[in-house]
N, C-alpha and C positions, 0 to 999 in steps of 0.2 A: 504494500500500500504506500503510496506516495505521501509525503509530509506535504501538511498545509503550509501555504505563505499567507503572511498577516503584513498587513500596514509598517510592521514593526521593522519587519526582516530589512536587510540591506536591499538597492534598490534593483541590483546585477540577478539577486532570486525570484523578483517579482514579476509575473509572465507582464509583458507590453506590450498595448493594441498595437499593429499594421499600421503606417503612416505615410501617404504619399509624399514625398519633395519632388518639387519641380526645379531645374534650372534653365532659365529661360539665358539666350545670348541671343541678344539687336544683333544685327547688320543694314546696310543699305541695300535694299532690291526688293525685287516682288517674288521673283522664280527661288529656287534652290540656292543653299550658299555655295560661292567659289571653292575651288578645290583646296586653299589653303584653308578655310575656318572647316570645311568639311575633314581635313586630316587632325586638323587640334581638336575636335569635337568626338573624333572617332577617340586620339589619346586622350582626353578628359573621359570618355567612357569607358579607355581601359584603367586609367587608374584610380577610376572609382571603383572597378570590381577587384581591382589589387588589394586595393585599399580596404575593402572589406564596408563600402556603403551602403548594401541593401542589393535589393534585386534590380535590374534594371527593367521596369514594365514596359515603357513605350518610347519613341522615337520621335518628332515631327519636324520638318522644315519648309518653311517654306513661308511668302509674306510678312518678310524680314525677321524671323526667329528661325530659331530650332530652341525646341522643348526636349528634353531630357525626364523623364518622369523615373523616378527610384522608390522603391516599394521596401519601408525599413522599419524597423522595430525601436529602433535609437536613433530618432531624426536629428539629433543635435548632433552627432557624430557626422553624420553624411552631410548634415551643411557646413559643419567644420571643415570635410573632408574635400568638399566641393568650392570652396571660399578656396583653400590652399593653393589647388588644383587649377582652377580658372586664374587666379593669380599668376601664379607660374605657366602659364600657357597665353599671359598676355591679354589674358578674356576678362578678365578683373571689372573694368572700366564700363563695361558693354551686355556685363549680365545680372540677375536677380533671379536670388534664392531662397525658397519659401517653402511652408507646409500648404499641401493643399487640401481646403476646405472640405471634406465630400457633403454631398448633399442625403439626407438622409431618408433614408427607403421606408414607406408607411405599404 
C-alpha cells in the first residue's frame, strides 16, 4: 500500500497537476520563419528536452510567431529553463513565456 502525502510532506512528494507553458518568439513576416530562427527554434527544443522541461505537446509557426507549447508538472522549472535557453540563442528580446490558462471543461 502506498503512503499518503499531506500538505505537510516536502513539496518534491507531493503529486502536481499537468501544466501547459507556452513560449511564444515574434519575428517579422506572415508565412513560416526563415531558416535561421527555424534552426535556433529546433535547438531551443532540443534543449529543453535535454534539459528535462516537460513534454513537448505542440508546435506552431507561422503569422509572425512560433509557439512552442510544453506539457510539465514543475512549470517554474521549464520557464527557468526556457528564459536561459532563448537567452543564449539570442531569442531573449523577441519572446514570452507563460503558463497557459486552460479553459475549463463542464
Amino acid at each position: 500500500m502506498a503512503a499518503k502525502v499531506g500538505a505537510e510532506d516536502p513539496p518534491s512528494t507531493q503529486t502536481r497537476q499537468r501544466q501547459k507553458v507556452r513560449i511564444r518568439i515574434e519575428y517579422n513576416g506572415k508565412g513560416p520563419p526563415g531558416p535561421v530562427l527555424a534552426g535556433r527554434c529546433e535547438t531551443l527544443v532540443r534543449m529543453l528536452v535535454e534539459g528535462d522541461a516537460g513534454v513537448i505537446d505542440r508546435r506552431t509557426a507561422g503569422d509572425g510567431a512560433v509557439n512552442i507549447y510544453v506539457i510539465t508538472r514543475f512549470p517554474d522549472h521549464t520557464i527557468e529553463l526556457a528564459q536561459r535557453s532563448t537567452s543564449e540563442l539570442g531569442l531573449a528580446d523577441r519572446t514570452t513565456i507563460g503558463i497557459v490558462k486552460e479553459k475549463a471543461v463542464h
